[in-house]
PDB file of N, CA, C and O in Angstrom:
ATOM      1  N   UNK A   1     -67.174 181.048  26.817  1.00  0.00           N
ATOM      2  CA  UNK A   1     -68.558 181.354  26.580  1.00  0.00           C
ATOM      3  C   UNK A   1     -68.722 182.513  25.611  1.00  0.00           C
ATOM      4  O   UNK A   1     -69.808 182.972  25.257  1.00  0.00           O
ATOM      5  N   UNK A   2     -67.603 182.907  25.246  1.00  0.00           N
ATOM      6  CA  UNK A   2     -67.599 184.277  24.067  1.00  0.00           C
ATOM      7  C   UNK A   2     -67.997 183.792  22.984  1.00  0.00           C
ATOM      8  O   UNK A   2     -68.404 184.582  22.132  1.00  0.00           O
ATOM      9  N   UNK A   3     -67.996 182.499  22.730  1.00  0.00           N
ATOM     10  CA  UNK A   3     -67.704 182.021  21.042  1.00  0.00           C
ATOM     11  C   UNK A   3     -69.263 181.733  20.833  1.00  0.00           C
ATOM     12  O   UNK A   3     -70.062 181.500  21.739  1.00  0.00           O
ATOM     13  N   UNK A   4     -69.600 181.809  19.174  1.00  0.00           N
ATOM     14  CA  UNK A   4     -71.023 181.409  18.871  1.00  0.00           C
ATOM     15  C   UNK A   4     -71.082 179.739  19.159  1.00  0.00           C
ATOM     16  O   UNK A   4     -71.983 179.332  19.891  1.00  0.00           O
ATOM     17  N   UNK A   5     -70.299 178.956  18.690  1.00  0.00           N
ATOM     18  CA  UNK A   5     -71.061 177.645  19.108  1.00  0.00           C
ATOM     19  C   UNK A   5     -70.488 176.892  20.536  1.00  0.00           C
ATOM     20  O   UNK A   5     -70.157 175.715  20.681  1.00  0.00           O
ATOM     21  N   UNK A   6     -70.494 178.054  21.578  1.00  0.00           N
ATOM     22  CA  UNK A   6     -70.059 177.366  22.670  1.00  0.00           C
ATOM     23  C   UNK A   6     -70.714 176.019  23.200  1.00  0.00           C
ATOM     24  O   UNK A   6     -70.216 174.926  23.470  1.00  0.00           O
ATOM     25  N   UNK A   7     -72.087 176.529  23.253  1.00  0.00           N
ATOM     26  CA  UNK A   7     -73.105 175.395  23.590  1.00  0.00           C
ATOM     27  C   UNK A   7     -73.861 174.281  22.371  1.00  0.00           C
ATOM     28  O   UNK A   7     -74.791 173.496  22.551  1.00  0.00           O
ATOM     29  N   UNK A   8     -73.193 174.519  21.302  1.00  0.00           N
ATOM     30  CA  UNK A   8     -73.610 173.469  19.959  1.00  0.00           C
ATOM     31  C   UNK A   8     -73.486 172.553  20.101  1.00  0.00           C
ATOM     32  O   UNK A   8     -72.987 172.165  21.157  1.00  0.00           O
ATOM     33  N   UNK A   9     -73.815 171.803  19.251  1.00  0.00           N
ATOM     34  CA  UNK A   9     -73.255 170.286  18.996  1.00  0.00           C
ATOM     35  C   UNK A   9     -72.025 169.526  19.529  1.00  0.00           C
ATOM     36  O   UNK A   9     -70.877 169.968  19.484  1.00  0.00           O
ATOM     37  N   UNK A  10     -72.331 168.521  19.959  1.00  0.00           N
ATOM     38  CA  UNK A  10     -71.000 167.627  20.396  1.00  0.00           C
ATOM     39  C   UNK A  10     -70.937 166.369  19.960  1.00  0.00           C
ATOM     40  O   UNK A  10     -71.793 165.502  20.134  1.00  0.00           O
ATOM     41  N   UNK A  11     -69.337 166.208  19.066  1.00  0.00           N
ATOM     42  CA  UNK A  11     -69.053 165.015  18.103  1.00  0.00           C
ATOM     43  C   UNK A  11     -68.979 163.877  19.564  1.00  0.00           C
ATOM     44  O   UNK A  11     -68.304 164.048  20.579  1.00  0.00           O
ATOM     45  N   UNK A  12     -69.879 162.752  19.257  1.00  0.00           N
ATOM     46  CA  UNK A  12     -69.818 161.859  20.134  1.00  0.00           C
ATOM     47  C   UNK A  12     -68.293 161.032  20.166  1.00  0.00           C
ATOM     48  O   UNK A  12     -67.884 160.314  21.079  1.00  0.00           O
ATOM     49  N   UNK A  13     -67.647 161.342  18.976  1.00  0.00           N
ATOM     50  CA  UNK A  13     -66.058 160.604  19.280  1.00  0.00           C
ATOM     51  C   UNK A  13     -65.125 161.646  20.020  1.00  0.00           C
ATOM     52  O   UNK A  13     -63.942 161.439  20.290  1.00  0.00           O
ATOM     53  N   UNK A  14     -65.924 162.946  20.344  1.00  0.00           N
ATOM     54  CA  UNK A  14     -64.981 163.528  20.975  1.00  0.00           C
ATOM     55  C   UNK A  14     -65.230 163.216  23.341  1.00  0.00           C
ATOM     56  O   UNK A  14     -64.603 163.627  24.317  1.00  0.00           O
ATOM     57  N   UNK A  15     -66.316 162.422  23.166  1.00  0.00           N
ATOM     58  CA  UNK A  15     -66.839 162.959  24.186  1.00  0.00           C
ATOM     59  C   UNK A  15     -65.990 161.526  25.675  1.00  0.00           C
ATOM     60  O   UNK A  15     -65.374 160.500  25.388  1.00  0.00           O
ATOM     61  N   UNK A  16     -66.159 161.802  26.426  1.00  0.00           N
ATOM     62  CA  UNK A  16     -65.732 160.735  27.463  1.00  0.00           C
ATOM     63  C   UNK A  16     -66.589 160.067  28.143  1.00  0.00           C
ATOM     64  O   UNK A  16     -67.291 160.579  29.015  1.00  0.00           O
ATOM     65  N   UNK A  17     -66.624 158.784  27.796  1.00  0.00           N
ATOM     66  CA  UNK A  17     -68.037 158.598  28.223  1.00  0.00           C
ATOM     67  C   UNK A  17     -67.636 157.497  29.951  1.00  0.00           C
ATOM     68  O   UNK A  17     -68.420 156.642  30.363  1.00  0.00           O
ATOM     69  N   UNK A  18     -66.773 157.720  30.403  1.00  0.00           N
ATOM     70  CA  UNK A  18     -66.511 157.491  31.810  1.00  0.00           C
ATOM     71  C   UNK A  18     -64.971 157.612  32.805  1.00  0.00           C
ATOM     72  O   UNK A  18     -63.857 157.102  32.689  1.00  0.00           O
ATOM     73  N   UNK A  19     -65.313 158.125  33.340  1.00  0.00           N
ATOM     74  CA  UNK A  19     -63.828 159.037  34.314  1.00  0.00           C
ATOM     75  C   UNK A  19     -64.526 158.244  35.857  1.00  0.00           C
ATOM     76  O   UNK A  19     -65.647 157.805  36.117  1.00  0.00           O
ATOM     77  N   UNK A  20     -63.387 158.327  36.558  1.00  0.00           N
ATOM     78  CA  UNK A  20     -63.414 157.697  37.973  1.00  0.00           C
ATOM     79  C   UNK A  20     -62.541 158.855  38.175  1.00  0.00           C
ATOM     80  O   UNK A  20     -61.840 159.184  37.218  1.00  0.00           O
ATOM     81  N   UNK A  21     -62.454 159.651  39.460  1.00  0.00           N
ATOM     82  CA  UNK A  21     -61.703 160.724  39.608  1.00  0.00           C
ATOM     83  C   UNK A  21     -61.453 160.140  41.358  1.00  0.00           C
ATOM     84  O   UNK A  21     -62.285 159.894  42.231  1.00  0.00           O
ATOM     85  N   UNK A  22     -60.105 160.075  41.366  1.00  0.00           N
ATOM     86  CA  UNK A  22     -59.860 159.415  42.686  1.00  0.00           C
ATOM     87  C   UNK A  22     -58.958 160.815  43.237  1.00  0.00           C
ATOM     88  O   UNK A  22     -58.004 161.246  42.589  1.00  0.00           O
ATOM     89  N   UNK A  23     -59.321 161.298  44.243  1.00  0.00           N
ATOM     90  CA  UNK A  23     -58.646 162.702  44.846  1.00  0.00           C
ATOM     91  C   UNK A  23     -57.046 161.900  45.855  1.00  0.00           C
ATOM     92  O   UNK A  23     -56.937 160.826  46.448  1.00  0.00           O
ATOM     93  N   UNK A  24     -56.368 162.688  45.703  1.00  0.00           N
ATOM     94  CA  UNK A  24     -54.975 162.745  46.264  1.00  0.00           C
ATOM     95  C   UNK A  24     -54.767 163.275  47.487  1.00  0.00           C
ATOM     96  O   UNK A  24     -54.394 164.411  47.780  1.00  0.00           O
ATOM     97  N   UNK A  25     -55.208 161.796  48.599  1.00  0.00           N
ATOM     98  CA  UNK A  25     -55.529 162.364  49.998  1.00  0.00           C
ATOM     99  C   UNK A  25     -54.193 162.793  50.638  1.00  0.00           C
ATOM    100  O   UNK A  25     -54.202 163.494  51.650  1.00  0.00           O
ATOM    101  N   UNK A  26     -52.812 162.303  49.949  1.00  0.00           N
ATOM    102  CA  UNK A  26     -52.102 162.678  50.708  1.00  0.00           C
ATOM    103  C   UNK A  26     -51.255 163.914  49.962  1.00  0.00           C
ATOM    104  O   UNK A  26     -50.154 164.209  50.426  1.00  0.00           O
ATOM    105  N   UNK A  27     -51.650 164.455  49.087  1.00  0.00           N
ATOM    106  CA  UNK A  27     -51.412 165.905  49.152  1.00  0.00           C
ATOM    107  C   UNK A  27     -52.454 166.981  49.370  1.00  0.00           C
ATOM    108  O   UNK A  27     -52.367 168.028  48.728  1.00  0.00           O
ATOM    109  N   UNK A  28     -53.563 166.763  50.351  1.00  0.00           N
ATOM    110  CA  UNK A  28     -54.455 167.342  50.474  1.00  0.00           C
ATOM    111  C   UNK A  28     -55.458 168.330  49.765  1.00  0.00           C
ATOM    112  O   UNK A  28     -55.486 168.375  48.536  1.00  0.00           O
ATOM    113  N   UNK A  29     -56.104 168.952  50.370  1.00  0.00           N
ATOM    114  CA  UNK A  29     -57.173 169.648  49.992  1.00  0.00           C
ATOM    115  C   UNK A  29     -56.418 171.154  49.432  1.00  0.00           C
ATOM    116  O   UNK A  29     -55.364 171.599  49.886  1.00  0.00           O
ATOM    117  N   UNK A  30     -57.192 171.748  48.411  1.00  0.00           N
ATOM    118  CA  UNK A  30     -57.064 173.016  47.986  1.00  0.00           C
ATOM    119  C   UNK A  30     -57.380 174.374  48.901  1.00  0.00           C
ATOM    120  O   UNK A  30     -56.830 175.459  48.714  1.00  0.00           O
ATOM    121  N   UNK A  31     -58.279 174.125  49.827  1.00  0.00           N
ATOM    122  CA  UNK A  31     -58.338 174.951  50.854  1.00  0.00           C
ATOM    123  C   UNK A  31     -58.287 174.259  52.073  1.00  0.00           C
ATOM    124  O   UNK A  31     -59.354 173.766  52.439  1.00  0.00           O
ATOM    125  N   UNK A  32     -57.078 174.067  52.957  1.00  0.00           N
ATOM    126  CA  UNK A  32     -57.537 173.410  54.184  1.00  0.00           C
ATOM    127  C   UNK A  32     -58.330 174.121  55.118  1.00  0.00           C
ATOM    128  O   UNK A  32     -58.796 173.532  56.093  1.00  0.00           O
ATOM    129  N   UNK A  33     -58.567 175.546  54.886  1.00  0.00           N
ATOM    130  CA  UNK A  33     -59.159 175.958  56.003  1.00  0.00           C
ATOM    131  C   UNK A  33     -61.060 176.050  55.773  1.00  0.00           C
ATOM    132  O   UNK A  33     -61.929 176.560  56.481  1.00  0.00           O
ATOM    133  N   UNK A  34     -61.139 175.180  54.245  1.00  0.00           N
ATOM    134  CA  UNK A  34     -62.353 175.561  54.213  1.00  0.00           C
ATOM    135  C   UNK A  34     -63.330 176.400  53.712  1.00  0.00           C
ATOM    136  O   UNK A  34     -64.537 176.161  53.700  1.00  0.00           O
ATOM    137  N   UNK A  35     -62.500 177.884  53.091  1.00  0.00           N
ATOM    138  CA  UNK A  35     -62.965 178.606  52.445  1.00  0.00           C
ATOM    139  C   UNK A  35     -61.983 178.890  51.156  1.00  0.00           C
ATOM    140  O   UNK A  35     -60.820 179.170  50.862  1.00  0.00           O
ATOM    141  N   UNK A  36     -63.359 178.601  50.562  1.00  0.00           N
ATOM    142  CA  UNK A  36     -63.396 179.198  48.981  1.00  0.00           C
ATOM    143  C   UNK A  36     -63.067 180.147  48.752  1.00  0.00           C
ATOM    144  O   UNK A  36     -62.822 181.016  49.589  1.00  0.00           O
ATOM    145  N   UNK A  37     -62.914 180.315  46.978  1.00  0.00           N
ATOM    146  CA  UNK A  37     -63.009 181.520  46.538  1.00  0.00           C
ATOM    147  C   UNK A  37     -64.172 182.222  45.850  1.00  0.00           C
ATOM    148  O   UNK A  37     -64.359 183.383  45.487  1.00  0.00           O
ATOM    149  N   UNK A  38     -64.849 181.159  45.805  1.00  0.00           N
ATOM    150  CA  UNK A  38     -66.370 181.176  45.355  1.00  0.00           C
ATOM    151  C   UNK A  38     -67.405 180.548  45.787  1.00  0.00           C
ATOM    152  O   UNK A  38     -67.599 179.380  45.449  1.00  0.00           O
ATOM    153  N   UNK A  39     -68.367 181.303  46.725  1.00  0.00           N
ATOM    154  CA  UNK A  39     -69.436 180.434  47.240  1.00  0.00           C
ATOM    155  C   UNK A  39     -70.215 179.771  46.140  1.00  0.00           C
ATOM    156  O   UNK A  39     -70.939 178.864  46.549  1.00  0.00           O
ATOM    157  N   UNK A  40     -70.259 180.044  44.565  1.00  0.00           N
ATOM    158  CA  UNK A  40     -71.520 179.667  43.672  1.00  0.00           C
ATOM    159  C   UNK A  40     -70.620 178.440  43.300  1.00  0.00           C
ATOM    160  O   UNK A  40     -71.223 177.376  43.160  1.00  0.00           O
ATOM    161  N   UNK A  41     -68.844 178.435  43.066  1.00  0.00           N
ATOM    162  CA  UNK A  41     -68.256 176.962  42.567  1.00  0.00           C
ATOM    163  C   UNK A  41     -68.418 175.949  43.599  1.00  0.00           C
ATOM    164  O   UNK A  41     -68.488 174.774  43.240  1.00  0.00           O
ATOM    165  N   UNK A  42     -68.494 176.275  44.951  1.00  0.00           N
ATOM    166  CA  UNK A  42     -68.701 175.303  45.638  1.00  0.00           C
ATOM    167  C   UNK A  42     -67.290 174.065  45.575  1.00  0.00           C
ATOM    168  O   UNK A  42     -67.318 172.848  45.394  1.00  0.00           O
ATOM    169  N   UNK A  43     -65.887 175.224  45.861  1.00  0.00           N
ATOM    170  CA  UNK A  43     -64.911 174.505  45.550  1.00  0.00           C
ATOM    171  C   UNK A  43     -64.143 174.183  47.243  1.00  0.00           C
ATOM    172  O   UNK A  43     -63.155 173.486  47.476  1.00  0.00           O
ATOM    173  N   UNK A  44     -64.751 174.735  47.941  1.00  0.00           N
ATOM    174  CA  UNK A  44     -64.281 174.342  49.425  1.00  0.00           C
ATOM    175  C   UNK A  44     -63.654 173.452  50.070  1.00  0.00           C
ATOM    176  O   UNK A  44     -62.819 173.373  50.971  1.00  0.00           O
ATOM    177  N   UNK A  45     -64.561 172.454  49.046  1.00  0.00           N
ATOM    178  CA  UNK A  45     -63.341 170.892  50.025  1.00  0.00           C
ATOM    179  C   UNK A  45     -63.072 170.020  48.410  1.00  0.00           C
ATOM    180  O   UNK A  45     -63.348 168.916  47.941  1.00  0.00           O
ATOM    181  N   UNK A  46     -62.500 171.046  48.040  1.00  0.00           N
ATOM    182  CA  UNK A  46     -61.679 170.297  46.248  1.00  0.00           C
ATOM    183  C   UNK A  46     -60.360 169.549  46.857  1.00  0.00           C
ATOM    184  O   UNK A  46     -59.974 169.991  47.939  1.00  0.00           O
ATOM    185  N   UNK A  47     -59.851 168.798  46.460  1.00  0.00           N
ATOM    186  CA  UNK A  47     -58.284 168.150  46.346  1.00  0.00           C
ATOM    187  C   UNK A  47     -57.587 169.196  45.508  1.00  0.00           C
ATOM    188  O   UNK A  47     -57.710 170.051  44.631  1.00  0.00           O
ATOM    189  N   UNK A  48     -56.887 168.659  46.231  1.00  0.00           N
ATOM    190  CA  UNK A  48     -55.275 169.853  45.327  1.00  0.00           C
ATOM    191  C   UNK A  48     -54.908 168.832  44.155  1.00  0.00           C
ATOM    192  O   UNK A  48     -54.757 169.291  43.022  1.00  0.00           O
ATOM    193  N   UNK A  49     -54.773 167.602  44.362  1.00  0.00           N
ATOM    194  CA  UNK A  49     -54.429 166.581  42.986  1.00  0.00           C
ATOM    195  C   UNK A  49     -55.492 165.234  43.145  1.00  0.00           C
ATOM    196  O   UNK A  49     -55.764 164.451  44.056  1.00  0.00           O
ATOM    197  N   UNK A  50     -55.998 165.461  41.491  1.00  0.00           N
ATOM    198  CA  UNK A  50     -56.543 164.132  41.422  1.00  0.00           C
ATOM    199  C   UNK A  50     -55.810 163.183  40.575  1.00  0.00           C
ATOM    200  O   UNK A  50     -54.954 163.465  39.736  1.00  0.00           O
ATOM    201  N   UNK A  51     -56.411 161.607  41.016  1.00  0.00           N
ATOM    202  CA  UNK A  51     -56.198 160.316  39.808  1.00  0.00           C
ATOM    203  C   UNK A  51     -57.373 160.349  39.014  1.00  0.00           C
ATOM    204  O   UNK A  51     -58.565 160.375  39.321  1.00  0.00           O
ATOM    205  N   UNK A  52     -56.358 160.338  37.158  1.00  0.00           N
ATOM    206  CA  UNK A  52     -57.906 159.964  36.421  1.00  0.00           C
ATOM    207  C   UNK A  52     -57.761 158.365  36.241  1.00  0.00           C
ATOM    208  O   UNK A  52     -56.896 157.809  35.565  1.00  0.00           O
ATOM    209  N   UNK A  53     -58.672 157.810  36.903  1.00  0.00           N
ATOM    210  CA  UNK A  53     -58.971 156.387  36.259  1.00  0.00           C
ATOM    211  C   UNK A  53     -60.137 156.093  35.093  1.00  0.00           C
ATOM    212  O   UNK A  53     -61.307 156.469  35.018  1.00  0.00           O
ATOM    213  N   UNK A  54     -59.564 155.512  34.482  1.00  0.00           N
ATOM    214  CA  UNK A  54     -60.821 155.443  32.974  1.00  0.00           C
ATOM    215  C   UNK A  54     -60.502 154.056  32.492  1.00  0.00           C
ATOM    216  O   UNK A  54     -59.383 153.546  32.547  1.00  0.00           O
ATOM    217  N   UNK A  55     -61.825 153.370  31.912  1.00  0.00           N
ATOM    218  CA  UNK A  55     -61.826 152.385  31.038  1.00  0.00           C
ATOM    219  C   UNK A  55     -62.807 152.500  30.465  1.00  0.00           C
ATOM    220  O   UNK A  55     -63.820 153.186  30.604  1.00  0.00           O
ATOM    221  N   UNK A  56     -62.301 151.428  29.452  1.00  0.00           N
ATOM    222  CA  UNK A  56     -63.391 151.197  28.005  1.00  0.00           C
ATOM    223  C   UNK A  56     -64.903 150.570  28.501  1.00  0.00           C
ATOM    224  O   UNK A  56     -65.857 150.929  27.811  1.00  0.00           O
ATOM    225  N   UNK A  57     -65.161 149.739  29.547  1.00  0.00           N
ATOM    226  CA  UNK A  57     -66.209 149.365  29.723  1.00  0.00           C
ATOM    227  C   UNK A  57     -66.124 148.547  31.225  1.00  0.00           C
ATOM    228  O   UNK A  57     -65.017 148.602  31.761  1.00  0.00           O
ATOM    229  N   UNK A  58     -67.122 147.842  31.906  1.00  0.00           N
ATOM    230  CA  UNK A  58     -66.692 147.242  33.213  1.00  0.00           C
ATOM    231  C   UNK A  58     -66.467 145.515  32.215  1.00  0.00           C
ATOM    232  O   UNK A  58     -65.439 144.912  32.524  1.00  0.00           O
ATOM    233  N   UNK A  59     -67.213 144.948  31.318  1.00  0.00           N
ATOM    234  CA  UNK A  59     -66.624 144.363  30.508  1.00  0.00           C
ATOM    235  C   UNK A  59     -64.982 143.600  30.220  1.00  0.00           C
ATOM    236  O   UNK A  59     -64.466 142.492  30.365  1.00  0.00           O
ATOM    237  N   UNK A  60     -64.537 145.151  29.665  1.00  0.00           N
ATOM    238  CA  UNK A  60     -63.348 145.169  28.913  1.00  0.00           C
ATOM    239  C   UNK A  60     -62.404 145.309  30.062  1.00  0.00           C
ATOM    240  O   UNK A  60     -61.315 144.780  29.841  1.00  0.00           O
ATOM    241  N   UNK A  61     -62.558 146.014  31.507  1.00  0.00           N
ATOM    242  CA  UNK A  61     -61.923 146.406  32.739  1.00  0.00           C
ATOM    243  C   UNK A  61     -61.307 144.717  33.081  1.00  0.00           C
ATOM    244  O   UNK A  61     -60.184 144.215  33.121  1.00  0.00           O
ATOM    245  N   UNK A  62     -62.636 144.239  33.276  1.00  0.00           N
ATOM    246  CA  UNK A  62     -62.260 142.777  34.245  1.00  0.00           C
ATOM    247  C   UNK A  62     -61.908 141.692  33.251  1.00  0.00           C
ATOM    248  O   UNK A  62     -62.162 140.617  33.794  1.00  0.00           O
ATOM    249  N   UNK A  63     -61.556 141.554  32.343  1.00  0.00           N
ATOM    250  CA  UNK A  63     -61.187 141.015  31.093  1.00  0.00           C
ATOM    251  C   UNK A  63     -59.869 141.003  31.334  1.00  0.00           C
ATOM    252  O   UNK A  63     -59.350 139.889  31.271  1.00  0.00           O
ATOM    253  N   UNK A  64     -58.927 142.231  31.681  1.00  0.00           N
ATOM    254  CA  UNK A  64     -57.359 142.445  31.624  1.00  0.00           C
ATOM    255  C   UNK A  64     -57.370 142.742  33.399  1.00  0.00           C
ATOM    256  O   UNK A  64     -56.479 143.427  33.899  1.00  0.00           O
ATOM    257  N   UNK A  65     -58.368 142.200  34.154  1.00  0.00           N
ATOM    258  CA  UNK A  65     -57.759 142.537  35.495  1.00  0.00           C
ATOM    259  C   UNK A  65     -57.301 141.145  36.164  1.00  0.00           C
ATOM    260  O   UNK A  65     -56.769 141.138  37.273  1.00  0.00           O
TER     261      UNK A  65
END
């Protein structure tokens, strides 16, 4: 947030235009007991590892499924 065009413009070929984020139940949570390190991130019940799933379209998905 130091830089002048932090909040500028964004090249639409840079951008992602869909993520499925599947959390890694069996290496659990980042806090098992529940507390954060920040009440404002609201990171309390984060996964310790996620899956990124991504495709080009639901289209293009079931096409190669």
């Amino acid at each position: 947030m130091d830089w002048a065009d932090t909040f500028g413009f964004i090249d639409p070929t840079d951008m992602l235009w869909c993520c499925h984020l599947i959390p890694s139940f069996a290496d659990g949570r980042l806090h098992p007991d529940s507390v954060a390190m920040s009440c404002n991130a609201c990171d309390s019940k984060d996964w310790k590892v996620y899956y990124i799933n991504w495709f080009v379209d639901c289209d293009m998905m079931m096409q190669y499924h």
